[in-house]
N, C-alpha and C positions, 0 to 999 in steps of 0.2 A: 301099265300106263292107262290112264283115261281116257278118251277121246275125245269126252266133253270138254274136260279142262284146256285140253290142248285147240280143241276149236275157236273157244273164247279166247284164250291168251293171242289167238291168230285173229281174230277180230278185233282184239284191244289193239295190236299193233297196227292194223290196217287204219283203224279209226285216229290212231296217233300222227300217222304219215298220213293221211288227208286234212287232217289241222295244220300238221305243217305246212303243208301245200297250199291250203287256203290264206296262212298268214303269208304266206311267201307272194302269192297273187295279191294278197293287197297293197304288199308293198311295192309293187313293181312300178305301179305306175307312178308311185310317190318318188321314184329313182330316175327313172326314163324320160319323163317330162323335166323336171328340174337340169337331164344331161344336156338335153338336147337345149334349151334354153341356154344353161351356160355357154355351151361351146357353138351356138351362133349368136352367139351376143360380140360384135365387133371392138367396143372399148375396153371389154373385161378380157378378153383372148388375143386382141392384138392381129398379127402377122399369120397366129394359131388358128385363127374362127371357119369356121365349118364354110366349104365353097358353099355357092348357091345350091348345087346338085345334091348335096350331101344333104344339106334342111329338104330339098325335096323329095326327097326317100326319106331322110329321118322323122319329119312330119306324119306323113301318112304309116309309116312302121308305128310309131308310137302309139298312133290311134286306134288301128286293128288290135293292136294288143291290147291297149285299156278297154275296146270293145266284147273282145272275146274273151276277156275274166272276167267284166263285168256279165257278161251272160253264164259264165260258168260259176262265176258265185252267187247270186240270182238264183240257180238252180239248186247250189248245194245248201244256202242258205232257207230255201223251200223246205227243202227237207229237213232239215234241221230245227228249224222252227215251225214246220206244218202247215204255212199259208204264204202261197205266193205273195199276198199285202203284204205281211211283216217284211219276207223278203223284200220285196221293191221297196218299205221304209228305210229299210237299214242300207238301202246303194243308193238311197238318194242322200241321207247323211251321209256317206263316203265321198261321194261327188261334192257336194258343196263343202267338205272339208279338204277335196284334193283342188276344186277350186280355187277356195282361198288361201291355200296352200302356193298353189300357181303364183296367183298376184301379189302375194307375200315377197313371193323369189322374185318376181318381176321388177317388186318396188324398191328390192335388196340395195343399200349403198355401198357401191364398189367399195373396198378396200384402197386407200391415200399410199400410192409407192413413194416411198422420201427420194 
C-alpha cells in the first residue's frame, strides 16, 4: 500500500464533507427564517401560532445562527478563494438574496380555505 495515495484520497474526503457542510450552512438560514415567520404569522397558523415567548427566543436563535455561519463561511470562503474582498462579495450577495427572499415570504398570499 501507498501512503501517499491514501493520504490524498483522505484529504479528498475531508474536502468533500466541508462542501457539504458549507452548502448545508447556507441553507439554514434560508430554512429558519422563513420557519419562524410562518409559524408567528397569526392568519396563516391560526389557534397554532407561536406564543409571544417562543418568537422571543425564536428571533434571536435565528440570528446567532445566521451570524455565526455567516462568519464561518466568510472564513472558509477566504480560503478558498484567497482574499477576504472576494469573500465578504460573495456574503454580501447571499445576504441580499436571503433578504429578498424574506420579503418574498413576507409578501407570500396566504392560501383561500373554501
Amino acid at each position: 500500500r501507498s501512503g501517499g495515495g491514501e493520504s490524498a484520497q483522505n484529504h479528498a474526503a475531508y474536502d468533500l464533507l466541508l462542501l457539504s457542510q458549507v452548502v448545508l450552512s447556507i441553507q439554514l438560514s434560508f430554512a429558519t427564517i422563513p420557519l419562524v415567520m410562518f409559524t408567528s404569522d397569526r392568519d396563516l397558523m391560526g389557534e397554532f401560532v407561536n406564543p409571544l415567548w417562543v418568537r422571543l427566543l425564536a428571533w434571536p436563535t435565528v440570528l446567532v445562527i445566521a451570524a455565526l455561519n455567516a462568519y464561518l463561511l466568510h472564513d472558509q470562503f477566504a480560503e478558498w478563494l484567497g482574499t477576504p474582498a472576494k469573500s465578504a462579495a460573495l456574503l454580501l450577495l447571499m445576504a441580499v438574496m436571503l433578504i429578498g427572499f424574506a420579503l418574498y415570504v413576507r409578501k407570500w398570499k396566504k392560501p383561500q380555505l373554501a
